[in-house]
C-alpha positions in Angstrom: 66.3 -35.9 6.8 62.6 -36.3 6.7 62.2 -33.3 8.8 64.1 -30.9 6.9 63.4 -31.7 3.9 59.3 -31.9 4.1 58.9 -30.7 7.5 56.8 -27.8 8.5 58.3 -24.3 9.1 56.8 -24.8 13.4 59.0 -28.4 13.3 62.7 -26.8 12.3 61.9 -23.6 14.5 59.7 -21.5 16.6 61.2 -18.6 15.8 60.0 -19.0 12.6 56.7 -20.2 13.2 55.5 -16.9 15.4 57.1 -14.9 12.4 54.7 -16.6 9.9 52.1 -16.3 11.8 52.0 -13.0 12.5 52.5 -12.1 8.8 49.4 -14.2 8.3 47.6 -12.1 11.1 48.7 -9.0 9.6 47.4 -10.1 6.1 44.2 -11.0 7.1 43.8 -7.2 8.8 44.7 -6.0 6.3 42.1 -7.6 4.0 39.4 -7.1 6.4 40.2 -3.6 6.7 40.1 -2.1 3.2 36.9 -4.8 2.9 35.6 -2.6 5.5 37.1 0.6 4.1 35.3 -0.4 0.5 31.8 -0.7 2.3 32.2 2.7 4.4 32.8 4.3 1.4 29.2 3.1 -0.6 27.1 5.3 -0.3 23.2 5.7 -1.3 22.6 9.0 -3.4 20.4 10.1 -6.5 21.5 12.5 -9.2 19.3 14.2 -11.8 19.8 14.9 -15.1 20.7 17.7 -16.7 17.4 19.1 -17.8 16.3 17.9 -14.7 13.2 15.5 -15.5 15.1 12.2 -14.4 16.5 11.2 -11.1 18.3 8.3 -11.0 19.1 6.4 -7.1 22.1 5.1 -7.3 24.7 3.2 -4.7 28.6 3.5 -5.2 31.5 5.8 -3.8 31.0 8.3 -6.7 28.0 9.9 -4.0 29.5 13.5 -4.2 28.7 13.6 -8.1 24.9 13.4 -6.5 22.9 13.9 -3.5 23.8 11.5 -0.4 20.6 10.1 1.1 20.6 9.7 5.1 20.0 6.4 6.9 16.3 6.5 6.8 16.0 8.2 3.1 13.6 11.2 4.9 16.0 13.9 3.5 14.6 13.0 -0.7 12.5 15.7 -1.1 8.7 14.9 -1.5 5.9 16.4 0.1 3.0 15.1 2.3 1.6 18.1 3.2 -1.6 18.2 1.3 0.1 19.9 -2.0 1.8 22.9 -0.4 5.0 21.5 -2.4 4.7 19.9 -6.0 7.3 18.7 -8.3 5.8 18.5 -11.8 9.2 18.7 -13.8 10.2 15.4 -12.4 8.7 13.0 -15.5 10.7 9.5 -14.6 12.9 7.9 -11.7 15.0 5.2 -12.4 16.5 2.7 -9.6 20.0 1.1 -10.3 20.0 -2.2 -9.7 23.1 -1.7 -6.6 20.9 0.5 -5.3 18.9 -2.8 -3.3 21.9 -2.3 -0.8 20.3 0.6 0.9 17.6 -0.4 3.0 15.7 2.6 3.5 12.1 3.1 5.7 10.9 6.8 4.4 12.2 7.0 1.3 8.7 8.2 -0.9 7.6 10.4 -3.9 4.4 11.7 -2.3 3.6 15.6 -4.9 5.6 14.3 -7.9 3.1 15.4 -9.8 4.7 14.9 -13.5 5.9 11.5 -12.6 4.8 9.0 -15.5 7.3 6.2 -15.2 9.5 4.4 -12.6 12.2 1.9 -13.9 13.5 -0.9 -11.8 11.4 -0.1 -8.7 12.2 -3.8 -7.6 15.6 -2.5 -6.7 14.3 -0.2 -3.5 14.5 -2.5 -0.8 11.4 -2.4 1.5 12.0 -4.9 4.5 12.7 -2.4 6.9 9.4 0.0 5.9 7.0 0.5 8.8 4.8 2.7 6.7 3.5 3.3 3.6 1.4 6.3 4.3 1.3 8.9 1.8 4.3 7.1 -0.2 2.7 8.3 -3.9 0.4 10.8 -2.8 -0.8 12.8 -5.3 1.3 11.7 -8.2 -1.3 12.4 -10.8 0.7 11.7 -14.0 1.8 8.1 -13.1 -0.7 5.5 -15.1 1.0 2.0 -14.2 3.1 0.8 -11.1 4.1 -2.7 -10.2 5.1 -3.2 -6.2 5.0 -7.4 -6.5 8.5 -7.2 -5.9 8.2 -5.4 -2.0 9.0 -7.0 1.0 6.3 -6.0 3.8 7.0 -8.0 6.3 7.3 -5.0 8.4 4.7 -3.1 7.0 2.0 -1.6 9.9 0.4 1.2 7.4 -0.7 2.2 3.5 -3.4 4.7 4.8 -3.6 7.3 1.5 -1.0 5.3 -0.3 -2.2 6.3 -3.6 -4.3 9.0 -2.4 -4.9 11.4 -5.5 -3.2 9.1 -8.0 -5.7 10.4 -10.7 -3.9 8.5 -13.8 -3.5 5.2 -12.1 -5.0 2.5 -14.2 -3.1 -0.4 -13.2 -1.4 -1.8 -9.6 0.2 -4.7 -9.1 0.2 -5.6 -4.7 0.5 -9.2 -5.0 3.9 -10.9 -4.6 6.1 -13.5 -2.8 6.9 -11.2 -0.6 4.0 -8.8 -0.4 2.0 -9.3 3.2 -0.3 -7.5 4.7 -0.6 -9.3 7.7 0.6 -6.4 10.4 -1.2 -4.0 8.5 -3.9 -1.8 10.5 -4.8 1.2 8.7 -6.1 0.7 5.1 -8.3 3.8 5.0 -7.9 6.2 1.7 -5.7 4.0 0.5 -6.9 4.9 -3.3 -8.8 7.8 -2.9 -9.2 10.0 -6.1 -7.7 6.9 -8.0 -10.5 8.0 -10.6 -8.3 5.9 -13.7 -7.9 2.9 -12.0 -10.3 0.1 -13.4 -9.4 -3.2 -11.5 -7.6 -4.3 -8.8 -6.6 -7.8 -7.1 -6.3 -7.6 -3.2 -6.8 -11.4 -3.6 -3.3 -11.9 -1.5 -4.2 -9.4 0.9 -4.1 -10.9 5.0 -6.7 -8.6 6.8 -6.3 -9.9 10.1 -4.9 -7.0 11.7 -6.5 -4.5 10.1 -8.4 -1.6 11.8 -9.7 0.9 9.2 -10.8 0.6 5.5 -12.9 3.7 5.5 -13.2 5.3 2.3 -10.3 3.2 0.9 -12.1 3.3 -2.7 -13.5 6.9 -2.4 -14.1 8.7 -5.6 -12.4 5.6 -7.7 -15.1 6.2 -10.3 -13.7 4.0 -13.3 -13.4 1.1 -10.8 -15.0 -2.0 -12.3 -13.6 -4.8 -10.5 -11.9 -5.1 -6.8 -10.8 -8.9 -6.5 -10.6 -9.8 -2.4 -9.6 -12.6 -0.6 -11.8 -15.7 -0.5 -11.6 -15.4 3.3 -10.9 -12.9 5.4 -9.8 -12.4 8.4 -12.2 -9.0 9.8 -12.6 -9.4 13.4 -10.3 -6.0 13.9 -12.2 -3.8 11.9 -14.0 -0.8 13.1 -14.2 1.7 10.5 -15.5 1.2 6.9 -17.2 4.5 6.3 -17.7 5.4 2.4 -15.5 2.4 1.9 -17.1 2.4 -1.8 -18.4 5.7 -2.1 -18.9 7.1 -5.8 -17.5 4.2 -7.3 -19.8 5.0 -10.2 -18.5 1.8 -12.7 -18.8 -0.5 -10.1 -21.9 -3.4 -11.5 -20.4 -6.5 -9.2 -18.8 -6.5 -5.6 -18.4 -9.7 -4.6 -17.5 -9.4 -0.5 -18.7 -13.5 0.5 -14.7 -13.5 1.6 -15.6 -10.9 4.4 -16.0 -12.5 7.6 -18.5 -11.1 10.1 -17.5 -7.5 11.2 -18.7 -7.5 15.0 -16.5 -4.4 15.7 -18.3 -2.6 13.0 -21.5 -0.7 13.3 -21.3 2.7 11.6 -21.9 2.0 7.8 -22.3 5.1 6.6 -21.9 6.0 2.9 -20.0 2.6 2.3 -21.7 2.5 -1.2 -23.5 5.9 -1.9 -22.9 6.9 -5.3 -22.5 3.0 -6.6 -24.6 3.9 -9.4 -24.5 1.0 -11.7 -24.6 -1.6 -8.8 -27.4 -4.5 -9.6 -27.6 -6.6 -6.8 -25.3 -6.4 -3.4 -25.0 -9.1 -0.6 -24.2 -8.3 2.5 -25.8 -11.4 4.1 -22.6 -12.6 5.0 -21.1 -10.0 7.3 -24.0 -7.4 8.2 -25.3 -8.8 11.7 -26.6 -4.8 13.0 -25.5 -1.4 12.3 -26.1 1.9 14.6 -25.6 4.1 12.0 -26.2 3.9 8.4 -26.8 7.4 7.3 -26.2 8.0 3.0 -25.5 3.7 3.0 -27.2 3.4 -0.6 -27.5 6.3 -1.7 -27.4 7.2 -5.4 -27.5 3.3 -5.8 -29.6 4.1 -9.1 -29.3 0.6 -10.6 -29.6 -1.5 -7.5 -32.9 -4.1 -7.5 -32.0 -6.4 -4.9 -29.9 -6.4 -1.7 -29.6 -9.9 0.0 -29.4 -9.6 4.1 -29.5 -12.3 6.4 -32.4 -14.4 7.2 -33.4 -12.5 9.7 -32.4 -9.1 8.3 -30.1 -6.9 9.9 -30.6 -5.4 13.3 -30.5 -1.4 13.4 -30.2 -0.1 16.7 -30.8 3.5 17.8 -33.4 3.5 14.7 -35.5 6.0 17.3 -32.9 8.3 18.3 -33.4 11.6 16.6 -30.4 11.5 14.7 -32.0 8.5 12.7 -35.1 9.9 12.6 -34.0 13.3 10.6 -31.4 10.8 8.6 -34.0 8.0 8.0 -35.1 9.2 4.3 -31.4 9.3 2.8 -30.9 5.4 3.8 -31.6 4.5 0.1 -32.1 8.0 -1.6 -32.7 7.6 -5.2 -32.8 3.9 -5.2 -35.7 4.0 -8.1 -35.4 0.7 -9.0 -35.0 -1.2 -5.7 -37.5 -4.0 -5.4 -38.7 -5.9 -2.1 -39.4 -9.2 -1.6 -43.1 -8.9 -1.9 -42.4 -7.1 -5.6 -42.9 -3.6 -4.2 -40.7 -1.0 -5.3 -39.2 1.7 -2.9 -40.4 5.2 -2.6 -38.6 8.2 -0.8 -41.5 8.8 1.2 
């Protein structure tokens, strides 16, 4: 009695059982077939609207009322090319928030030159990105961007990331996930940013990196640049007009830098720092080969602190030196030794 009454279906007959189960086996294909059939048919795409000054990256099955984007996102249309294509009618770009499913590695708005505003930006999904270069080149209209929200784990290059972002008066790089750590090519990385007033690199891991030449070029409103207490420069080789015409520029506190042994052509790293007071390089200048322009145009510098012992600069007698010798601290009126003299371009 027990048996029939509570007893399982496998207990009063196998017949049975194997029917059950195979009903169960079919159900759960079935399931895991239109879960499948759901996600094949999401799709990343971006629409624009109708007057054609807002596209909007979406992620949903509706893709054919848009433009589908490939695996990588290469096929949006932007242009790195030095300006050969623009795309000044493009004022805004909005990211929907299903759009984080698409993990994208090229995806970039390099020539949107009317581009003022993007909303929701912490919706692209970054973690597979390898490179950054070029990503808003030349988007001259856009004033603000916040990237704390990007995951860069993967991330190997922002050479000219901002390169010719002329409006740019604010960016935010510092976030729980933002790493710089694999990072080797800095260089350009805000050329022509000539809005931008301040900007905190303060989370910034340098331990990879290779090349900061000219990465403040022609920044000429920049007033602040926060670094890293300590950093990590032992893989640096390149940091040519690093600082160049950054005419607002009074302070540049670089104590963090560690000492750049791979490092000996300096030139230009602050010609045109016009309103520069005092610099100190004592902690990471150890000998230079070439230092051609280095202080140029430094009209308001009075002191530079080296190391004890100075700074050694080798080659000094080559002729290229020698014909280069008088630009070392051209214009530097107001530069003052240690024994009170004041320098002349003699």
């Amino acid at each position: 009695m027990k048996n029939k009454l509570y007893g399982s279906p496998c207990q009063s007959g196998g017949a049975k059982c194997k029917w059950i189960f195979t009903l169960i086996a079919v159900l759960c294909f079935v399931a895991a077939f239109s879960g499948k059939a759901m996600a094949a048919g999401e799709k990343p795409y971006f629409v624009y609207s109708s007057d054609g000054s807002t596209i909007t990256f979406k992620w949903g099955t509706d893709y054919a009322s848009g433009t589908q984007l490939n695996k990588d996102g290469s096929d949006f249309p932007y242009d790195r090319n030095l300006s050969v294509t623009t795309y000044p009618e493009v004022t805004k770009i909005i990211f929907e928030p299903e759009f984080i499913n698409y993990k994208p590695t090229a995806l970039c708005f390099a020539g949107y030159t009317g581009l003022k505003e993007i909303e929701g930006i912490e919706y692209l999904n970054t973690e597979n990105y390898t490179s950054f270069f070029r990503m808003f080149y030349n988007c001259s209209s856009l004033e603000n961007l916040d990237l704390s929200s990007f995951n860069t784990a993967k991330l190997e290059y922002m050479d000219e990331m901002f390169n010719g972002c002329t409006s740019l008066k604010t960016v935010k790089l510092n976030g729980p996930n933002f790493t710089t750590s694999q990072v080797t090519k800095m260089n350009i990385m805000f050329l022509n940013c000539k809005s931008l007033e301040t900007v905190d690199l303060s989370g910034f891991d340098t331990q990879s990196c290779e090349d900061m030449s000219a990465m403040f070029h022609r920044c000429e409103k920049l007033e602040s640049i926060v670094f890293p207490t300590s950093m990590n420069t032992t893989k640096l080789n390149n940091i040519e007009s690093m600082f160049r015409d950054c005419k607002s520029l009074k302070y540049l506190d670089m104590k963090g830098f560690g000492m750049m042994s791979k490092v000996n052509n300096f030139k230009n790293v602050f010609n045109g720092c016009e309103s520069l007071v005092v610099l100190d390089i004592s902690n990471y200048f150890a000998y230079v080969s070439y230092m051609y322009g280095i202080f140029d145009d430094c009209k308001s510098l009075t002191t530079i602190l080296v190391r004890p012992n100075g700074f050694k600069i080798e080659y000094l007698n080559t002729t290229w030196n020698q014909n280069y010798s008088s630009t070392y601290f051209g214009n530097c009126d107001n530069l003052i030794g240690d024994k009170g003299t004041t320098f002349r371009n003699a």
